[in-house]
C-alpha positions as CSV (number, residue, x, y, z in Angstrom):
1,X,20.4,3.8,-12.8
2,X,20.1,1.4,-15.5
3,X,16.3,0.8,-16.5
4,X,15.4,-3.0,-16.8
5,X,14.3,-3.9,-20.0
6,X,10.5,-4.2,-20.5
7,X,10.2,-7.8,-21.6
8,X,12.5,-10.9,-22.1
9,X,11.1,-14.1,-24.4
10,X,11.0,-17.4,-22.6
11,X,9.7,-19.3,-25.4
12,X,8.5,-18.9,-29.1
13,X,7.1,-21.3,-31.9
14,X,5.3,-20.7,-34.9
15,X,1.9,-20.7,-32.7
16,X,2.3,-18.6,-29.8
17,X,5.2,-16.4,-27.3
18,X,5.9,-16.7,-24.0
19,X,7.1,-13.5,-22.4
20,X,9.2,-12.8,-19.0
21,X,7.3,-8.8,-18.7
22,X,9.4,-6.5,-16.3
23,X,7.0,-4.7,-13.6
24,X,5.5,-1.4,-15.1
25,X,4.2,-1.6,-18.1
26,X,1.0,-2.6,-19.4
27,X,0.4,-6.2,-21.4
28,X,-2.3,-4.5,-23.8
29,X,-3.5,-0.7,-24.1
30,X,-3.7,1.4,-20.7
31,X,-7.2,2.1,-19.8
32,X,-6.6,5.3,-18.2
33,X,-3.4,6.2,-20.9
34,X,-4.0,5.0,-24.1
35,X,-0.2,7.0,-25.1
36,X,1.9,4.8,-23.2
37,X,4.0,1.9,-24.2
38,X,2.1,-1.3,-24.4
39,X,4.3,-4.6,-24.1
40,X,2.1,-5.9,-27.3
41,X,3.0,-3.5,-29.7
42,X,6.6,-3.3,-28.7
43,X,7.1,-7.4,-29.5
44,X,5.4,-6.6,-32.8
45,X,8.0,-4.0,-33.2
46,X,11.0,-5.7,-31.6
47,X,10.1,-9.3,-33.6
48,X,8.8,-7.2,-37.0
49,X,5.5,-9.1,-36.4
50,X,2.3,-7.3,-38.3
51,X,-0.1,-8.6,-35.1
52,X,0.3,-10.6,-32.1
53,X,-3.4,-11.3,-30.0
54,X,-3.2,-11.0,-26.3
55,X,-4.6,-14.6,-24.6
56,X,-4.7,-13.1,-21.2
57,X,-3.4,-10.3,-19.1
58,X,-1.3,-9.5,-15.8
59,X,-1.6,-6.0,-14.1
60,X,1.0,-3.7,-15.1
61,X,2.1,-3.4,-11.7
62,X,2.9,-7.5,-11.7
63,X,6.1,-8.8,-13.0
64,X,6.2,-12.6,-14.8
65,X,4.9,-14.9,-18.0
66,X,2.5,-13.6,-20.6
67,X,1.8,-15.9,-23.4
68,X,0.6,-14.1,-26.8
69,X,-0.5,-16.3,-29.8
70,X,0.6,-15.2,-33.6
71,X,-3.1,-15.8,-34.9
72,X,-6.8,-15.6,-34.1
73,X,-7.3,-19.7,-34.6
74,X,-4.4,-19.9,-31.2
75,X,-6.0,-17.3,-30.1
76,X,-9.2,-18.4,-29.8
77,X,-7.9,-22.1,-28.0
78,X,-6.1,-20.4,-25.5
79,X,-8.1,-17.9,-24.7
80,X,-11.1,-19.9,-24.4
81,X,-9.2,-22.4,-22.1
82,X,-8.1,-19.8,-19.7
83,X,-11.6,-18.5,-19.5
84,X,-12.8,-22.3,-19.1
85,X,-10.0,-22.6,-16.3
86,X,-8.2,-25.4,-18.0
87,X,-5.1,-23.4,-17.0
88,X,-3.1,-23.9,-14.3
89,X,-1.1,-20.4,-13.1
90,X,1.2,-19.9,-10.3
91,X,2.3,-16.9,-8.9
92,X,5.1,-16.2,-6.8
93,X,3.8,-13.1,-3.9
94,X,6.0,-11.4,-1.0
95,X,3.2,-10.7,1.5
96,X,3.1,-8.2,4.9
97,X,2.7,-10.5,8.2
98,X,2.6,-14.2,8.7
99,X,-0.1,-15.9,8.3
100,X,-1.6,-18.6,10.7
101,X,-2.1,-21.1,8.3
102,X,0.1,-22.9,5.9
103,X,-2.4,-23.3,3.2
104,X,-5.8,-21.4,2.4
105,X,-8.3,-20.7,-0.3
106,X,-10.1,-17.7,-0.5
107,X,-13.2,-17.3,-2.4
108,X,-15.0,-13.3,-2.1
109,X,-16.6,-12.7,-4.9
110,X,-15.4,-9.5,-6.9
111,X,-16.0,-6.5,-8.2
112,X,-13.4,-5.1,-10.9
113,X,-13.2,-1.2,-11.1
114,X,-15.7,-1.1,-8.2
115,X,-15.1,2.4,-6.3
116,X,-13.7,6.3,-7.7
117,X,-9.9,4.6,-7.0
118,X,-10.6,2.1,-9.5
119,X,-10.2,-0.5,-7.3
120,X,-11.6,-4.1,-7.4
121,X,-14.1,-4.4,-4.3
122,X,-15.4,-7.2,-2.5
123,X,-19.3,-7.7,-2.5
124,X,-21.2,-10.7,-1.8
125,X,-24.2,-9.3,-4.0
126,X,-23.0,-7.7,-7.1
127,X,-19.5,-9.3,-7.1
128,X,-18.3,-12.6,-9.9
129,X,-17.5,-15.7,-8.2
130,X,-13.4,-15.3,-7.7
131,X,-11.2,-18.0,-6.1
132,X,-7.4,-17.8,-5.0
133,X,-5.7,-20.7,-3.4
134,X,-2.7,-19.3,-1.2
135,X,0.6,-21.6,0.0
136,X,3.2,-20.1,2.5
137,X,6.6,-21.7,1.8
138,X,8.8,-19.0,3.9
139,X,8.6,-16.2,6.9
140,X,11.1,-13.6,7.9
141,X,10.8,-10.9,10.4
142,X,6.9,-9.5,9.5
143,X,7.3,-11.2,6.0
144,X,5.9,-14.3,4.0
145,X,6.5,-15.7,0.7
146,X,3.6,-17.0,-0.9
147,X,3.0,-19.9,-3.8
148,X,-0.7,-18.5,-5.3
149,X,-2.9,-20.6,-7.5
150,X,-5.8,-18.1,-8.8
151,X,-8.7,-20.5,-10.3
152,X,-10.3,-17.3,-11.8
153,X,-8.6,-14.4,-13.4
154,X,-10.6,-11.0,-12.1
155,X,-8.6,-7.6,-12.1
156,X,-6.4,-7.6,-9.4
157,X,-7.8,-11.0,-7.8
158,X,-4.5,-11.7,-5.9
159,X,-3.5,-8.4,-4.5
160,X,-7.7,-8.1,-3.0
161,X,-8.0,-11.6,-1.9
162,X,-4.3,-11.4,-0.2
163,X,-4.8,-8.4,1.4
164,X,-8.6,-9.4,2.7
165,X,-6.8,-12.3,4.6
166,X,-4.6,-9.7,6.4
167,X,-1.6,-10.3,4.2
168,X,-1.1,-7.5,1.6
169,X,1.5,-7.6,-1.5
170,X,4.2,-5.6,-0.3
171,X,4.8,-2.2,-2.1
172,X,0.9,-2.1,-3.0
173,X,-0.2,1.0,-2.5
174,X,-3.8,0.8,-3.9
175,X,-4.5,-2.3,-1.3
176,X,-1.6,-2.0,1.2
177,X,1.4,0.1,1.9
178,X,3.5,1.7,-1.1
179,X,6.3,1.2,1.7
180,X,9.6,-0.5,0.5
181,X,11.0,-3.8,2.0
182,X,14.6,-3.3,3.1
183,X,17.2,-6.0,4.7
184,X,17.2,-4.5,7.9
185,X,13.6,-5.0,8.3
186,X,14.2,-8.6,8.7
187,X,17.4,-9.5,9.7
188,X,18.7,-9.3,12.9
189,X,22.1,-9.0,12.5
190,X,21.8,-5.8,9.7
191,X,25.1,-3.6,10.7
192,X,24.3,-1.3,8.1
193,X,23.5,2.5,7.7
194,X,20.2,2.4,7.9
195,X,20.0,6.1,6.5
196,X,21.8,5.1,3.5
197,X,20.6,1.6,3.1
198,X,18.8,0.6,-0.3
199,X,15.5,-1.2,-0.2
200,X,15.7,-5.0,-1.6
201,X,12.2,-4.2,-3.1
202,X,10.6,-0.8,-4.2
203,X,7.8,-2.0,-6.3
204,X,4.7,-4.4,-6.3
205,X,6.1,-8.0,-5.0
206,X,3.8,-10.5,-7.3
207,X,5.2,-12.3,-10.1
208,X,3.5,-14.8,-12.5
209,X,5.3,-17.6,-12.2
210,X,4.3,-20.4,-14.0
211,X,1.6,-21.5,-16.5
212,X,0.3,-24.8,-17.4
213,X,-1.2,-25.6,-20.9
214,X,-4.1,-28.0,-21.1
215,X,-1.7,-29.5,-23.6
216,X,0.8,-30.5,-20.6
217,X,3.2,-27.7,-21.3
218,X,4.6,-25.3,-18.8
219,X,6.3,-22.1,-19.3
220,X,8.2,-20.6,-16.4
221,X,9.5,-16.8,-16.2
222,X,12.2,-16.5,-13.8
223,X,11.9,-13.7,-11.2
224,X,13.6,-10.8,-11.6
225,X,17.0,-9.7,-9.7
226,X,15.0,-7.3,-7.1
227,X,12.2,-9.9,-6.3
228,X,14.6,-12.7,-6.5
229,X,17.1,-10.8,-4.2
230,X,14.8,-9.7,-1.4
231,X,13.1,-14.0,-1.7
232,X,17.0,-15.6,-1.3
233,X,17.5,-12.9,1.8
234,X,14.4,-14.4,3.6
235,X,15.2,-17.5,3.3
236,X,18.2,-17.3,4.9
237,X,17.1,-15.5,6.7
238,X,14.5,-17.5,8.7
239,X,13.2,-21.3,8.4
240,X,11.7,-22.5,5.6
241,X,8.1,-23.4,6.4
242,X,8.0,-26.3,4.3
């Protein structure tokens, strides 16, 4: 099977670079595997660049935009607008269930690297104020797509948050089920073989969709064929919500 290629440029200037990164590998140097490929040095590579500075960061697991700046004076503004939250993100997320409501915010504070699995906790006491605002735009079968605005930008906010409101990422396995999402597990009329059917999506179904400069200006990463597949089939699949 053909491998998907780690990154894809949406944008460039003589400031900064917007990247489309692929699900599975890391925007910076692995914490637990500082040997594997890092999606940082391999634009400097790819572009013969002597240093590009990471602004912010997306878990490996999580496909969609990453914008890097081509010196420490771009750097600096963008980095210090994202930590000021003067940057508006939007993630696209295929979530287990269906939620009651059509929009939420939740707002547990968070612990990042919290427990032996590595895992961000939730603690009222020791955790950093975290808040994720959460849209439901589509259902099918025990499915939802999600629109997710994240006001703060803790390790794994998203994939917590979502799965403390009962609605996990699908194919998480350190907050959820590693299970894959298949056709015939939401439409009705599937006459496949469902021995030899081939699951729409096999990997961690949150995508950084969209970012919003102070400045006004929006980069958008498309979603990739397997996410984009498995969002097209539920919408056909079942109503729209909105």
């Amino acid at each position: 099977m053909k491998s998907l290629p780690p990154y894809e440029i949406v944008y460039e200037d003589a400031r900064i670079i917007a990247v489309n990164k692929s699900s599975g590998i890391s925007v910076g140097q692995d914490r637990w595997d500082e040997a594997k490929d890092r999606l940082d040095k391999l634009i400097e590579k790819d572009l013969n660049i002597t240093k590009v500075f990471t602004v912010h960061r997306i878990d490996k697991e999580t496909s969609g935009l990453i914008i890097f700046a081509k010196d420490r004076g771009n750097h600096k503004l963008l980095s210090l607008a994202f930590e000021q939250r003067e940057v508006i993100k939007k993630y696209i997320a295929i979530v287990r269930g269906r939620p009651s409501w059509k929009e939420t915010i939740c707002d547990l504070p968070l612990v990042p690297d919290g427990n032996k699995k590595h895992q961000t906790i939730i603690d009222k006491y020791r955790g950093k104020k975290s808040l994720t605002r959460f849209l439901c735009t589509a259902n099918a079968g025990n499915y939802s797509i999600l629109e997710v605005f994240p006001e703060t930008g803790r390790i794994h906010q998203i994939r917590v948050h979502a799965a403390a409101l009962g609605h996990p990422v699908v194919c998480d396995g350190l907050y959820g089920k590693e299970n894959p999402v298949k056709l015939s597990s939401f439409k009705r009329s599937y006459r496949g073989d469902p021995y030899d059917e081939k699951p729409l999506l096999s990997r961690l179904g949150l995508h950084a969709y969209e970012v919003t400069l102070p400045s006004g200006q929006t980069f958008t990463a498309p979603l990739a064929k397997d996410m984009s597949s498995l969002k097209k089939q539920m919408v056909k699949n079942n109503k729209v919500v909105r």
